[in-house]
RODO-2510 file (C-alpha; in nm, 4 decimals, decimal comma):
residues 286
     n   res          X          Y          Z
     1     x    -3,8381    -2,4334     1,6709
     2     x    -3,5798    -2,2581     1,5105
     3     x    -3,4553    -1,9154     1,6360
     4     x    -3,5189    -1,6066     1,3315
     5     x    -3,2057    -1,4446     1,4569
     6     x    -2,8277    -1,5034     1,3257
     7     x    -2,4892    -1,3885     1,4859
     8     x    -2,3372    -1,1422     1,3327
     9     x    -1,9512    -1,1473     1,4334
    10     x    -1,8009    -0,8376     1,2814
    11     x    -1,7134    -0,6941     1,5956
    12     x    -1,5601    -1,0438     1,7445
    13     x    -1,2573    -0,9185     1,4889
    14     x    -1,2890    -0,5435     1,4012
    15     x    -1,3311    -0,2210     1,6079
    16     x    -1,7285    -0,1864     1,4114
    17     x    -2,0662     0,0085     1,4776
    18     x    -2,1283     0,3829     1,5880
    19     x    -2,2442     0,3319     1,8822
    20     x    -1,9748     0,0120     1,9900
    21     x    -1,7445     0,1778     2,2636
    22     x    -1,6603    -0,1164     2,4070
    23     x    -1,3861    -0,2658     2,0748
    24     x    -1,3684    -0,6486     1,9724
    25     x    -1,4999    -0,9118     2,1595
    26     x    -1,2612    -1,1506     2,3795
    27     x    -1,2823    -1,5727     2,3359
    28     x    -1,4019    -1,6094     2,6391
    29     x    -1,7300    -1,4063     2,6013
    30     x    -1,7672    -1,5187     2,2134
    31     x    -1,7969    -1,8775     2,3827
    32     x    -2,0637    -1,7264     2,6403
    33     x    -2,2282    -1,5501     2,3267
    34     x    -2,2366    -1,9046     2,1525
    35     x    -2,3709    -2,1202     2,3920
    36     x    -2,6419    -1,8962     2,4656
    37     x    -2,7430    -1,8535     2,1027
    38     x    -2,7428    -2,3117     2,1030
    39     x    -2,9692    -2,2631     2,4193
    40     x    -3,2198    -2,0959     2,1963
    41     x    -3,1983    -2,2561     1,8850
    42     x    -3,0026    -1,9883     1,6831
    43     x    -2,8217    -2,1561     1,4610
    44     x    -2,6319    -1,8958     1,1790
    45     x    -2,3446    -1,8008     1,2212
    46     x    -2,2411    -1,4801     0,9784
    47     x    -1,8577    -1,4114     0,9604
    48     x    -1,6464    -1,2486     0,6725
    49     x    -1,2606    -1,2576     0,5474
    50     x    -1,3031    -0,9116     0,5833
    51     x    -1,4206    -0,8975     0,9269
    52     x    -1,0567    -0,8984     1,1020
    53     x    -0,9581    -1,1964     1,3289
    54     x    -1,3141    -1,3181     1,3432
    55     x    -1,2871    -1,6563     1,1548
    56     x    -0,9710    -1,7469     1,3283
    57     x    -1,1202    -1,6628     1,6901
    58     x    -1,4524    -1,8877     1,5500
    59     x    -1,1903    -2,1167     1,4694
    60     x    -1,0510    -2,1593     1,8152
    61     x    -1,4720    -2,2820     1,9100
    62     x    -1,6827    -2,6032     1,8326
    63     x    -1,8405    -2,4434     1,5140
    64     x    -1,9218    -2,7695     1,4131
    65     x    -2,2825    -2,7385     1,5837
    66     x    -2,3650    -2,4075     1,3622
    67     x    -2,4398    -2,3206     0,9577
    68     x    -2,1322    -2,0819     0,8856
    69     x    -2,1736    -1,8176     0,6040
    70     x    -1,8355    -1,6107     0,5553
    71     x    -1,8100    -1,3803     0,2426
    72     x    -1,5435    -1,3475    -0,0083
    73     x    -1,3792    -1,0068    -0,1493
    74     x    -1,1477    -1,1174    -0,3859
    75     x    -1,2768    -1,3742    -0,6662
    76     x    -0,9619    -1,4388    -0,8427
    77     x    -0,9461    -1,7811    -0,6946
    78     x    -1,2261    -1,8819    -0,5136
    79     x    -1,1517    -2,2388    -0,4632
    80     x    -0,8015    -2,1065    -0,2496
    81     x    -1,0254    -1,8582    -0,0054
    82     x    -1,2595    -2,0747     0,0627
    83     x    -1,0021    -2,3397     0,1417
    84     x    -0,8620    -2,0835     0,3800
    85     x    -1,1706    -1,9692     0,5625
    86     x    -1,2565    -2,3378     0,6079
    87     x    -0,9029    -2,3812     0,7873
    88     x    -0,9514    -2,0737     1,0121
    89     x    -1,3017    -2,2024     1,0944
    90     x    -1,1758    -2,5538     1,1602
    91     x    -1,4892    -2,6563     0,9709
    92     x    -1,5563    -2,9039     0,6591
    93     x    -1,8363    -2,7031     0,5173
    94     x    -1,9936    -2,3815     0,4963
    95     x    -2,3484    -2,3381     0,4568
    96     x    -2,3243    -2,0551     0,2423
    97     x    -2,0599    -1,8036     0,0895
    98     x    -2,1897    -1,4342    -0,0183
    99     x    -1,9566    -1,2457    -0,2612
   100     x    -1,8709    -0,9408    -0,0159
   101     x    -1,7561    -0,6896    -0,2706
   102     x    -2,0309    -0,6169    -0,6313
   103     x    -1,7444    -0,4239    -0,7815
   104     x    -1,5248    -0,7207    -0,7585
   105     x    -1,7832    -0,9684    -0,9178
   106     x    -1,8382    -0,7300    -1,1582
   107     x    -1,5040    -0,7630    -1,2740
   108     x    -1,4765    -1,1648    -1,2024
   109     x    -1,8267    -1,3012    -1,3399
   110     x    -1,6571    -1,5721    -1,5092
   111     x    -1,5073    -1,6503    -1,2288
   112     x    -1,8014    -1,6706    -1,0233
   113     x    -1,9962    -1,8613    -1,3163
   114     x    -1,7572    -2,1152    -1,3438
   115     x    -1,7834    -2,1570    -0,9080
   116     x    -2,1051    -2,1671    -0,9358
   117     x    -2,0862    -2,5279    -1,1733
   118     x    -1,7647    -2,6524    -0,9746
   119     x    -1,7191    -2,9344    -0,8307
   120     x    -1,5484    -2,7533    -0,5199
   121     x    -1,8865    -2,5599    -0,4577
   122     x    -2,1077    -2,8775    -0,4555
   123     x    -1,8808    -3,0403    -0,2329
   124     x    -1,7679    -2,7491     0,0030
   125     x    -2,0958    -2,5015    -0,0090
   126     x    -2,4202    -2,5709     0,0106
   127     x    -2,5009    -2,1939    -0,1121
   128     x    -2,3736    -1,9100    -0,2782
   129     x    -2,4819    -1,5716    -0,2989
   130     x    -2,4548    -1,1921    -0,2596
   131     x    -2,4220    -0,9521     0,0497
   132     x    -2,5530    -0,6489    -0,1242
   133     x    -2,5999    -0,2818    -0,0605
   134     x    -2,7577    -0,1192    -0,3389
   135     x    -3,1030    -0,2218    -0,5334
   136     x    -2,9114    -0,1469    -0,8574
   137     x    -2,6770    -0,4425    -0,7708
   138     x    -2,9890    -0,6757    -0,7413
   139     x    -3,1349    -0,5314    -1,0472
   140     x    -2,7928    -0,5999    -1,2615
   141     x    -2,8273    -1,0044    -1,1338
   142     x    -3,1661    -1,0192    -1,2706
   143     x    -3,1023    -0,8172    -1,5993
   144     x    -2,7780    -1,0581    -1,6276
   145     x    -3,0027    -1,3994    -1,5008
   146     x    -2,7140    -1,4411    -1,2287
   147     x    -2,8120    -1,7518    -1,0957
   148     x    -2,7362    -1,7377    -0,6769
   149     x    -2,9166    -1,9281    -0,4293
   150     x    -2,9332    -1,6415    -0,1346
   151     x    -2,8805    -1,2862    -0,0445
   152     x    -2,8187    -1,0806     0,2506
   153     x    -2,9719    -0,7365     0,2616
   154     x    -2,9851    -0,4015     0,4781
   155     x    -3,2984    -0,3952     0,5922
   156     x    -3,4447    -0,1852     0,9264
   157     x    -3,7070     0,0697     0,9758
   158     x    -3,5353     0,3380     0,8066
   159     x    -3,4020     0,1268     0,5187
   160     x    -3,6532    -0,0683     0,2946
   161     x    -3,5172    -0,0074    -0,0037
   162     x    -3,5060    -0,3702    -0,1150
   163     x    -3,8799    -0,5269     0,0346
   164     x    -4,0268    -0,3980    -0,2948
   165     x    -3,7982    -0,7132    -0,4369
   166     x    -3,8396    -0,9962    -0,1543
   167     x    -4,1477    -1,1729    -0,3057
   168     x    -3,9388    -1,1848    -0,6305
   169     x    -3,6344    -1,3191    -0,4821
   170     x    -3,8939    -1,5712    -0,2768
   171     x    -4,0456    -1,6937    -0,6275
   172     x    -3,6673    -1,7841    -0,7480
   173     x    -3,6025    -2,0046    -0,3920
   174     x    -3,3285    -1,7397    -0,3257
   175     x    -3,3035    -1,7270     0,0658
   176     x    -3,3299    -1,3727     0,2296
   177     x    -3,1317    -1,2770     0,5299
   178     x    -3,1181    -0,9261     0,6443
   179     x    -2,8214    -0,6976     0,8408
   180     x    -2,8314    -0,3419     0,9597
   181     x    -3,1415    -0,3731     1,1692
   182     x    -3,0145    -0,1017     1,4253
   183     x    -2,8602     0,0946     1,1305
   184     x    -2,4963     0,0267     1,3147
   185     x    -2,6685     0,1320     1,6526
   186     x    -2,7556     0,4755     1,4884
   187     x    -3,1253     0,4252     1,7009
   188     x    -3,0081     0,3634     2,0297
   189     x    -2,7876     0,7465     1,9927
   190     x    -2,9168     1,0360     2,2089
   191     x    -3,1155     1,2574     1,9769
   192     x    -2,8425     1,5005     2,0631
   193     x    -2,5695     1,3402     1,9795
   194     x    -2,6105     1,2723     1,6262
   195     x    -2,3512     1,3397     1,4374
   196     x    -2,3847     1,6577     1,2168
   197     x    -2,3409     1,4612     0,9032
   198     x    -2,6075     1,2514     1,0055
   199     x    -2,8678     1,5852     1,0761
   200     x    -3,1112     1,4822     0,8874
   201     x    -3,1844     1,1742     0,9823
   202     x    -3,2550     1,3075     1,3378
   203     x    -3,6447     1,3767     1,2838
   204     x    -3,6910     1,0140     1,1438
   205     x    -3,5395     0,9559     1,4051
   206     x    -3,7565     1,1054     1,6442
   207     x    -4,0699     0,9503     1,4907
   208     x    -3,9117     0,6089     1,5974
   209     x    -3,8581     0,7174     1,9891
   210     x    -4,2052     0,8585     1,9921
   211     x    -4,3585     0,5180     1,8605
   212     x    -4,1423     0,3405     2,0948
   213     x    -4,2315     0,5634     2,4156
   214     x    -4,5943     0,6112     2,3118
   215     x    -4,6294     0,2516     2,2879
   216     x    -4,4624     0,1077     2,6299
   217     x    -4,1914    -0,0604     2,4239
   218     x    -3,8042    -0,0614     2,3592
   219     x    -3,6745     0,0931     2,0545
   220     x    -3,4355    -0,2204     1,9780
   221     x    -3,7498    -0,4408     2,0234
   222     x    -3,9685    -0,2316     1,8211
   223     x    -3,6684    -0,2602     1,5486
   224     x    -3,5829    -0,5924     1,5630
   225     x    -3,9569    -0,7209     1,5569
   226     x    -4,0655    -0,5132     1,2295
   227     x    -3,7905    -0,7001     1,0336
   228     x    -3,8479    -1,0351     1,1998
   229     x    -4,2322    -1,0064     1,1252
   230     x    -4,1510    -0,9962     0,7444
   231     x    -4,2641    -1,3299     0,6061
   232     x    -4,0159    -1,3524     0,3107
   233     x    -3,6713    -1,2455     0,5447
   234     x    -3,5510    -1,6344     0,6868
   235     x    -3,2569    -1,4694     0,9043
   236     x    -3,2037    -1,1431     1,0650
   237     x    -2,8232    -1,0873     1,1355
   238     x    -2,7538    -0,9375     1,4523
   239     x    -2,4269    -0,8229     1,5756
   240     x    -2,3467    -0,8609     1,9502
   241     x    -2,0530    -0,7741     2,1737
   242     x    -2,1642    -0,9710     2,4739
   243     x    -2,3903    -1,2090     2,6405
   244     x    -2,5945    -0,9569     2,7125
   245     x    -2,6834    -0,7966     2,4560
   246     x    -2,7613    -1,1521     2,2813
   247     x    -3,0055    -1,2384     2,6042
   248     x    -3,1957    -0,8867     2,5279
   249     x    -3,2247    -0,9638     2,1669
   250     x    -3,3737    -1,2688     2,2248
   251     x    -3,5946    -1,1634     2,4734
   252     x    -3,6779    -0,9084     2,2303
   253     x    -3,8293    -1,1208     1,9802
   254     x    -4,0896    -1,1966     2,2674
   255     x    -4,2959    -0,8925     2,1837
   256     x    -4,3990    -0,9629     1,8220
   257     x    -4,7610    -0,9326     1,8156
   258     x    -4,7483    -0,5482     1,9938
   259     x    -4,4817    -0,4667     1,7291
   260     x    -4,7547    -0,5949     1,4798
   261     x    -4,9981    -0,3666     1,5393
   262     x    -4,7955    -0,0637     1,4555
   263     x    -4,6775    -0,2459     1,1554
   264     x    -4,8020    -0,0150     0,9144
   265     x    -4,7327     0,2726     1,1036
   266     x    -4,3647     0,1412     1,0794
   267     x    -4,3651     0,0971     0,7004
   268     x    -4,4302     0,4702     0,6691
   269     x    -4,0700     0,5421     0,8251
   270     x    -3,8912     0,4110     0,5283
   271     x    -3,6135     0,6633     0,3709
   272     x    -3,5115     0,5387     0,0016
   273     x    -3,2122     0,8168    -0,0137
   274     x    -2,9414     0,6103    -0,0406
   275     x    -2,7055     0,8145     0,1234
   276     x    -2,8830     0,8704     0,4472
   277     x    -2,9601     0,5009     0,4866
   278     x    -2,5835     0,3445     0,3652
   279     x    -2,3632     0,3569     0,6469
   280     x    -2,0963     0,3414     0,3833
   281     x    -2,2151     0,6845     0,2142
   282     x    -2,2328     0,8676     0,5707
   283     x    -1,9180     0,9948     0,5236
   284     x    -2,0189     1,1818     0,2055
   285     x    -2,2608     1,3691     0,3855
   286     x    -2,2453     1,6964     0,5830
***
């Protein structure tokens, strides 16, 4: 049976996450990370262009054995960046490329149209898609009738923003993968050490420790099993800096059924204020 989880590798190339001390992730323990995540059947593997030397470190590894999404920032010529992440990854084909940047497609929607239809794409990529952060940007590809064949989403017990759209995007056989369960680690941070821009997220935050205590269970599992127990996500993405972190995620995913009987209890802990939710807005708070 196929694992729900997917390797997330922005911190095998950049310096990423609020509560990631510890900088990128050496070769060696990105090979530990991936042969643990073939003993169990995980099989996605989520890099970016953007994400620093991950591709070319992927690269340097039998990737051959995985489905490889990267994303794409700049959509002047598609054909060329693919062609390059393909090199870095030592691969043939990717399963999937998301278009990284909205703003950027926004601008290029020809370009991505006339991808889309290409001879390159149908040869090169099985899919092609969106990493989005904002429902407005999933509400402009409807309006437009974008056609794209999957999305990846923030999605975690704080941010829910976008489940009021997953059975549409299920009706349309667009494939749902989901990032940002920990919120960038914001839920494993001592209470008292959240950062005053961040102050008002500490009471949600307190409702999600007093689940987890009351209920003889982890905060990452309680977190990683309400997204995993959503029928319409296929993939969670899950950043990891070692093999040990990997080995508690998927030993995680063992306590499903306890995490479903809070389920609804969990779905009441959604925030829809965009910026308390968007990593990306944090700095604008405060």
């Amino acid at each position: 049976m196929k694992n729900k989880l997917a390797i997330g590798t922005v911190q095998f190339g950049l310096d990423y996450g609020i509560s990631n001390d510890s900088g990128t992730v050496q070769l060696d323990e990105i090979k530990k990370i991936l042969s643990e995540a073939t003993l169990n059947s995980i099989e996605f593997i989520d890099t970016a262009k953007a994400y620093g030397t991950s591709e070319h470190k992927l690269g340097k590894l039998d990737m051959s054995i995985f489905k490889l999404i990267t994303k794409l920032v700049n959509l002047e010529n598609i054909n060329n960046d693919i062609e390059d992440s393909l090199c870095k990854l030592n691969i043939n084909t990717l399963y999937a490329v998301l278009i990284h940047d909205f703003n950027t497609f926004i601008l290029n929607q020809q370009s991505y149209n006339d991808y889309k239809s290409s001879e390159h794409h149908i040869n090169k990529v099985d899919k092609i898609g969106f990493s989005l952060n904002k429902i407005s940007e999933l509400e402009y590809l409807f309006a437009n009738n974008i056609d794209f064949d999957i999305v990846q989403v923030p999605y975690n017990l704080l941010d829910q923003r976008f489940e009021v759209y997953f059975e549409e995007l299920n009706s349309r056989n667009v494939e749902i993968h989901t990032r940002s369960v920990f919120l960038q680690g914001l839920f494993f941070i001592d209470i008292n050490k959240v950062p005053n821009n961040l102050q008002k997220l500490v009471f949600p935050l307190q409702k999600i420790h007093f689940l987890a205590n009351s209920n003889n269970i982890s905060v990452g599992k309680l977190a990683l099993n309400f997204v995993a127990l959503n029928r319409y996500i296929s993939k969670v993405v899950i950043g990891v800096t070692s093999i040990e972190e990997l080995e508690l995620n998927i030993e995680a995913m063992k306590e499903t059924e306890k995490v479903r009987s809070l389920y609804k209890h969990l779905l009441d802990l959604k925030i829809d204020d965009e910026n308390l939710v968007l990593p990306m807005n944090w700095n604008k708070n405060g």
